[in-house]
C-alpha positions in Angstrom: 32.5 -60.3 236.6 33.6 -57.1 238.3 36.3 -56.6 236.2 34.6 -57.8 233.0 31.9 -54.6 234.3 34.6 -51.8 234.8 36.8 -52.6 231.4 33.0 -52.2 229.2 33.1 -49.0 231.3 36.3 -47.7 230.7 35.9 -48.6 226.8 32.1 -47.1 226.9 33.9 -44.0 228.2 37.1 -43.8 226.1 34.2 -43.8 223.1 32.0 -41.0 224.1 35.2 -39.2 225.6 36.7 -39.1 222.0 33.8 -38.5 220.1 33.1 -35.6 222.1 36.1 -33.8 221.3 37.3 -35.0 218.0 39.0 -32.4 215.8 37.7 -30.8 213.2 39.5 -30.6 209.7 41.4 -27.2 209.1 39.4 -25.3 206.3 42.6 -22.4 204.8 41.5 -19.2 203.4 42.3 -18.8 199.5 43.3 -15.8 198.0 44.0 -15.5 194.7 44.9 -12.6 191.8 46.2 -9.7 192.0 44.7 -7.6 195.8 42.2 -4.9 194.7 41.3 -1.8 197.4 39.3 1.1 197.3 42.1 3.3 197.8 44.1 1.6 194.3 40.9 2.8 192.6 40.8 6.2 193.6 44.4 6.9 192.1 43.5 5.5 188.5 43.3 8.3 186.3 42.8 8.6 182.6 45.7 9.7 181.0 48.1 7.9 183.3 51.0 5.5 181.7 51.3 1.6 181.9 54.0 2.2 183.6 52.3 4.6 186.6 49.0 1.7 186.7 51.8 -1.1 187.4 53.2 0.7 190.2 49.8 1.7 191.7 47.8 -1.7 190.4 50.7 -4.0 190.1 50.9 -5.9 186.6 47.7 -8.3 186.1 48.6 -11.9 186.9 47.1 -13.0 183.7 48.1 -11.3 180.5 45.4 -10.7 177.7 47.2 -12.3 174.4 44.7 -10.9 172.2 44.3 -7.6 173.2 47.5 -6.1 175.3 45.2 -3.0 175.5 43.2 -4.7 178.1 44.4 -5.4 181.7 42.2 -7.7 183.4 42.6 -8.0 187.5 40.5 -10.2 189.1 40.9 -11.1 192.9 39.5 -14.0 194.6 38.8 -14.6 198.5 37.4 -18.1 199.2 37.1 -19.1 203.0 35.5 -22.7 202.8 32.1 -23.0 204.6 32.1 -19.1 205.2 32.0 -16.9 201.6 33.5 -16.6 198.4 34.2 -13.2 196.9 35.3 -12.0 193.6 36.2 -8.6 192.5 37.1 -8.1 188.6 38.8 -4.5 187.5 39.0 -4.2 183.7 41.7 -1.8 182.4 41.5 -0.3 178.8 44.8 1.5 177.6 45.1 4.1 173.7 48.9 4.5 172.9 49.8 3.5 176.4 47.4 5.6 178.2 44.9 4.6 180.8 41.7 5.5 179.3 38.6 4.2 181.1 38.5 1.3 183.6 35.0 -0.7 184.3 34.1 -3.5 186.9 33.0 -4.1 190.5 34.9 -1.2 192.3 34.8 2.6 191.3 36.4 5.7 192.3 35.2 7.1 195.6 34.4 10.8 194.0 31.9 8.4 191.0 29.7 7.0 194.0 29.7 10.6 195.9 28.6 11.9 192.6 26.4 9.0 191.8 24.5 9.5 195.5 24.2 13.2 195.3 21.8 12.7 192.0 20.0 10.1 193.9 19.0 12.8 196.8 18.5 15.6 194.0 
C-alpha cells in the first residue's frame, strides 16, 4: 500500500514538474528585401546615376520587367507574436538618372522642412 502511495506521488510530481517548465517553441525573426535606413535616404539625390544608387541603395532584389525605370525596394521585418514591419522605397530613373523617389521614408532635410511650415 505504502509503495503503491509514493510511486502515484512520484508520477503526480514528475507531471506538474514537467508541465511547469515545458519549453516553449522558438519563434526566428524574418527579414526580408533589400535593408532600408534613414541615413541611405538622405544621400539620394536627383541627378545621381544607377550606378551611384546601387552603391548607396544596393540593386533591388526584385527587378521591374516592365518598367527598368523603376526600382522598387521593399524591406520586411516579421518577428512572430511581436510586429511586422514593411518599408517600400520606389525609385524612378530619365536616361539613367535618379529623378524622384516616393514611399514610406524621406530625406531628413523634407521632414525639417515639412515641420518648420507646420509651426509657421
Amino acid at each position: 500500500m505504502v509503495v503503491k502511495r509514493i510511486s502515484w506521488l512520484l508520477v503526480a510530481t514528475a507531471i506538474v514538474g514537467c508541465s511547469i517548465s515545458m519549453p516553449r517553441v522558438h519563434k526566428v525573426a524574418v527579414q526580408q528585401g533589400n535593408i532600408l535606413n534613414q541615413s541611405m535616404i538622405d544621400q539620394l539625390k536627383p541627378g545621381m546615376t544607377q550606378a551611384q544608387v546601387a552603391y548607396i541603395m544596393g540593386r533591388p532584389v526584385l527587378a521591374n520587367t516592365f518598367d527598368p525605370n523603376r526600382w522598387d525596394y521593399v524591406f520586411t521585418l516579421e518577428v512572430p507574436g511581436q510586429f511586422n514591419e514593411t518599408t517600400r522605397m520606389s525609385l524612378f530613373f530619365e536616361n539613367e538618372l535618379l529623378t524622384h523617389f516616393v514611399g514610406d521614408m524621406a530625406p531628413s532635410s523634407a521632414k525639417s522642412s515639412e515641420s518648420d511650415e507646420d509651426n509657421e
